[in-house]
N, C-alpha and C positions, 0 to 999 in steps of 0.2 A: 226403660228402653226408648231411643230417639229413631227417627226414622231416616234412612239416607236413601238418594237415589245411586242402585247400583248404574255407571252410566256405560257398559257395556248395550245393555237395553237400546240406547240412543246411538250405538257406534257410527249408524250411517248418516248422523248430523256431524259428528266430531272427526271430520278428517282434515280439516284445515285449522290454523288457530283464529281465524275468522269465525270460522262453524264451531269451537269450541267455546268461542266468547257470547255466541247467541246461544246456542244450547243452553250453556252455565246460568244466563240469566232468566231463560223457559224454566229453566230448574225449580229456580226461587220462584218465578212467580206462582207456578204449582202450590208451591208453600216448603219443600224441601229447605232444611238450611244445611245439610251435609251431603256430601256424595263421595261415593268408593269412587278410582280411578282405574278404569278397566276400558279396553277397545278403542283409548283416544289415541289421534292421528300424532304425527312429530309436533313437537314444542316445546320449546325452552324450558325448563323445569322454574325457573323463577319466573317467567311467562306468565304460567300456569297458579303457581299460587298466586301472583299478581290478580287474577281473572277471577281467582276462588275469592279473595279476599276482596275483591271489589263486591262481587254480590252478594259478600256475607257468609258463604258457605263451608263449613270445615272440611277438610278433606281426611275423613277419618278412617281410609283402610285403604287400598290398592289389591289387585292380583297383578304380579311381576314376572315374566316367565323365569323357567327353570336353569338357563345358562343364564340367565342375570344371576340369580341366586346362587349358582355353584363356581361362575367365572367372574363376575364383578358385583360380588358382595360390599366390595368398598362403596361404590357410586351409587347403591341399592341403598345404602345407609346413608350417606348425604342427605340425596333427594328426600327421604320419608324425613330426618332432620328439618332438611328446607318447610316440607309442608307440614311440619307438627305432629306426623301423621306415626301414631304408634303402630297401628297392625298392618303387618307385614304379610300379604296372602298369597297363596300357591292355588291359580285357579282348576290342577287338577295331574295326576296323577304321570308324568311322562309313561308310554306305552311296553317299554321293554320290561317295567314292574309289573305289568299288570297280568303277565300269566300264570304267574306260579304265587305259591304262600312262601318262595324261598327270596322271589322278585320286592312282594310288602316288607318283607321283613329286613333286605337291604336296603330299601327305601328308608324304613323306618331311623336306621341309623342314622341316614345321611341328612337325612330330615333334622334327628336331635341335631347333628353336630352343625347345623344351619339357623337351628333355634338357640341352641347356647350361645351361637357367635354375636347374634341378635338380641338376645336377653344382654349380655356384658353391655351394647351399646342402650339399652333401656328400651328397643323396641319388643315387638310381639308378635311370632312369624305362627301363622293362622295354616289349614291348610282345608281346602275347599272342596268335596265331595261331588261327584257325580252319581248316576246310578250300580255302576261296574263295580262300586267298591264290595256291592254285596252280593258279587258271587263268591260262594262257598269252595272253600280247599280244606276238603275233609271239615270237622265239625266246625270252622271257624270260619266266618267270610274274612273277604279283604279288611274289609274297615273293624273290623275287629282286631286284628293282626295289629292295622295303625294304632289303634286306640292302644293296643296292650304294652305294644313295643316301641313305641315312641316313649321319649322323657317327658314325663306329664312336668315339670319344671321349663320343659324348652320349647315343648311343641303345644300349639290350640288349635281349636276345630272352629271351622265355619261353615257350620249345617247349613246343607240347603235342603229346603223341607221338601220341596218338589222331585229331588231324585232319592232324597230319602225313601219316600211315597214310592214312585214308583223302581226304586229296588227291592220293595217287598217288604219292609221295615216299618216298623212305627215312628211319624218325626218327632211326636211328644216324649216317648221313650226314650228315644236314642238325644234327645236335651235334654233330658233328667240324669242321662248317663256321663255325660261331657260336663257335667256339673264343674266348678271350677276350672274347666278349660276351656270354655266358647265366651267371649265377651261379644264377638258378629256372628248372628246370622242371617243367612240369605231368603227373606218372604218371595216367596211365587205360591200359587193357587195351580192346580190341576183341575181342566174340564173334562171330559168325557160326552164324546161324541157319539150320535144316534148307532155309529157303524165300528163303534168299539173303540177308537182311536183316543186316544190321551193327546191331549192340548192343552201347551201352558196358557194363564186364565190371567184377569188379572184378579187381585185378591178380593176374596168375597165372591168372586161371579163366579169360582169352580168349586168343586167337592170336595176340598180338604175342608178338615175341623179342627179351622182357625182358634176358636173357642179352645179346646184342648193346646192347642202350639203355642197363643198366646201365655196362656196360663205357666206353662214347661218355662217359657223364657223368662218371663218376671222372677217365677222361683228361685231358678238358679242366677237370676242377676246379669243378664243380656244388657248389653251399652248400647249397642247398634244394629237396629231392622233395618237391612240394604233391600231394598225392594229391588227385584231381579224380572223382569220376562223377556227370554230367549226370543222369542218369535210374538209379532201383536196379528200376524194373518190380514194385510191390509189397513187395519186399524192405524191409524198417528200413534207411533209411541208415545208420545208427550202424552197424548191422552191416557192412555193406558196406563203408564205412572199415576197422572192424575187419579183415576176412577180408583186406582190401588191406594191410594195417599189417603182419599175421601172416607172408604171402608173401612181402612184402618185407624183414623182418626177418630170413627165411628164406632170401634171397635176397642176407645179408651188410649192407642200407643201417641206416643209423647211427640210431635214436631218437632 
């Protein structure tokens, strides 16, 4: 497993392609040489690999919203084309699914037939978890439903250990289970504050057990740690990556 900067984390430096050309090279200097494409401002899609390829960095996954994916799957597949970029990610669940087990499981379809159109052109459409997926409808939660009912040929997963955690789940588990269908997933750290509060962390400085997650992903053959924090609380993002990059580095995963 290689490490990339999820650059969602950074969205409020990437709204210009000015601010995306100094960001990208914050990147690398961190030591990052990959990053998912999540939260960036407009830019020319050859811009943009232009910008990646000048600092060296692969652009190895994206999250694309959901009428991209269902309305201009054609220009969905260029672009990932353009930047080399095989996985194809769905950062999270549109809300008209998310009430019933009758909502997952039309998902689920629509999801395959989004993944086959995607596999034919040689990419690999990912789909990215929050914590909602693990409310329960009758004995099965959501994300069991995806997991059951999706075409394990058309669809993969992109655990994110963080809301894993806090939907009540085990993240080592639930990457021992997605065996052969997670190539990305998403590192964040959970802290836990004096007054009960769950705060994303960066990794190493919260109370997940990294030690066991790591472990899960190696097993089953993980390509890419996107290093993800929603919220740094004041902190400089950039750092925050850093201090996650550092730990993890420390923690044996690959640059």
């Amino acid at each position: 497993m290689r490490l990339a900067a999820q650059l969602y984390t950074l969205r409020e430096h990437l709204k210009t392609p000015e601010d995306i050309a100094s960001t990208l090279k914050k990147v690398k200097e961190i030591g990052y040489n990959a990053v998912q494409v999540s939260g960036v401002g407009p830019i020319d899609n050859q811009a943009l690999k232009e910008l990646a390829d000048r600092e060296g960095l692969t652009i190895c996954a994206t999250h694309i919203g959901y009428g991209d994916l269902t309305e201009r799957l054609d220009e969905v597949i260029a672009k990932h084309k353009l930047w080399g970029c095989q996985y194809v990610g769905l950062g999270g669940l549109p809300g008209d699914y998310r009430k019933s087990a009758e909502g997952y499981s039309e998902f689920a379809k629509i999801a395959s037939d989004i993944g086959r159109k995607l596999k034919a052109e040689g990419l690999t459409f990912i789909y990215h978890n929050h914590s909602f997926e693990f409310a329960k409808f009758g004995a099965k939660t959501g994300m069991d439903i995806l997991f059951d009912e999706t075409d394990p040929a058309a669809v993969d997963f992109e655990l994110d250990v963080y809301w894993v955690q806090a939907g009540g789940a085990d993240p080592a588990d639930w990457i021992r289970k997605v065996n052969g269908r997670m190539k990305v997933v998403h590192l964040k750290d959970m802290a836990v504050m004096g007054d009960r509060e769950q705060r994303f962390a960066e990794v190493g400085e919260g109370n997940m057990n990294f030690t066991r997650i790591l472990e899960a992903c190696r097993e089953i053959g993980v390509e890419w740690g996107a290093v993800e924090q929603d919220q740094t609380y004041g902190r400089d993002p950039f750092e925050s990556l850093a201090i996650s990059f550092n730990h993890l580095r420390r923690m044996g995963v690959d640059a």
